[in-house]
C-alpha positions in Angstrom: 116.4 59.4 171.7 116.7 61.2 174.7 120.4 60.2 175.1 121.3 61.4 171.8 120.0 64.8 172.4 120.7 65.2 175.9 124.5 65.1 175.9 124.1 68.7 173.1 123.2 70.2 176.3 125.8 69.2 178.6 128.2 70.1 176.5 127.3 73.7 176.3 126.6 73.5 180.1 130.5 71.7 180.2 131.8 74.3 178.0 130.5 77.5 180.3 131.5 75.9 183.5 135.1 75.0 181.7 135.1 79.0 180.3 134.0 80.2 184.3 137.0 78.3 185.6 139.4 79.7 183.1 137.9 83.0 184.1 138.2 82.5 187.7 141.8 81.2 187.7 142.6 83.9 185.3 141.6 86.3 187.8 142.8 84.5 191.3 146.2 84.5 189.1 146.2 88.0 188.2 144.8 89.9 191.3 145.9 87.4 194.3 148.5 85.2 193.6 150.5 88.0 192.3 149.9 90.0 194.8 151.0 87.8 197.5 154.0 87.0 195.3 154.9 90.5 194.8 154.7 91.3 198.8 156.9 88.2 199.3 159.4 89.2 197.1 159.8 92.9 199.0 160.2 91.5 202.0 162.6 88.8 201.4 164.6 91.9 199.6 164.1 94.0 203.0 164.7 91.2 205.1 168.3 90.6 203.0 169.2 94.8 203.5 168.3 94.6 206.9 170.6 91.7 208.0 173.3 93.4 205.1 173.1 96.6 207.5 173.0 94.6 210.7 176.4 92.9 210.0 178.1 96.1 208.9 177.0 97.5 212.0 178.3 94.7 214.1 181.4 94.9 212.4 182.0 98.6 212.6 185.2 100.3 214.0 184.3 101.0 217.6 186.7 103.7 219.0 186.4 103.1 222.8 188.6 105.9 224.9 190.7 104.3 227.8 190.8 106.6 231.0 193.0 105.6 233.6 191.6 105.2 237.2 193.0 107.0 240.4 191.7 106.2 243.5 191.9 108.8 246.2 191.8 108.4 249.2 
């Protein structure tokens, strides 16, 4: 008798814990994982303007002024 009865109560135990983990992941999915995915994203967007601004920079027209040299002696 006790076996018939008993698994009534483990199933409302099963269904809280089941509801607690839904909450839980709701809420590491919505304030962490989010997050961190939003943060990643800027930076791999900085990182890409950042080397964009690097290369125009290394490629820029570089007006270098020639002097000639006179020794004197």
């Amino acid at each position: 008798m006790a076996a018939v009865i008993r698994p009534g109560k483990e199933s409302k135990m099963n269904d809280k814990l089941n509801q607690e983990r839904k909450d839980l992941a709701e809420f590491i999915m919505t304030n962490v994982i989010d997050h961190v995915v939003e943060a990643a994203f800027c930076y791999g967007e900085s990182l890409g303007v950042c080397r964009t601004i690097q290369r125009r920079f290394e490629n820029r027209p570089v007006t270098k002024y020639l002097f000639p040299t006179i020794q004197e002696f």
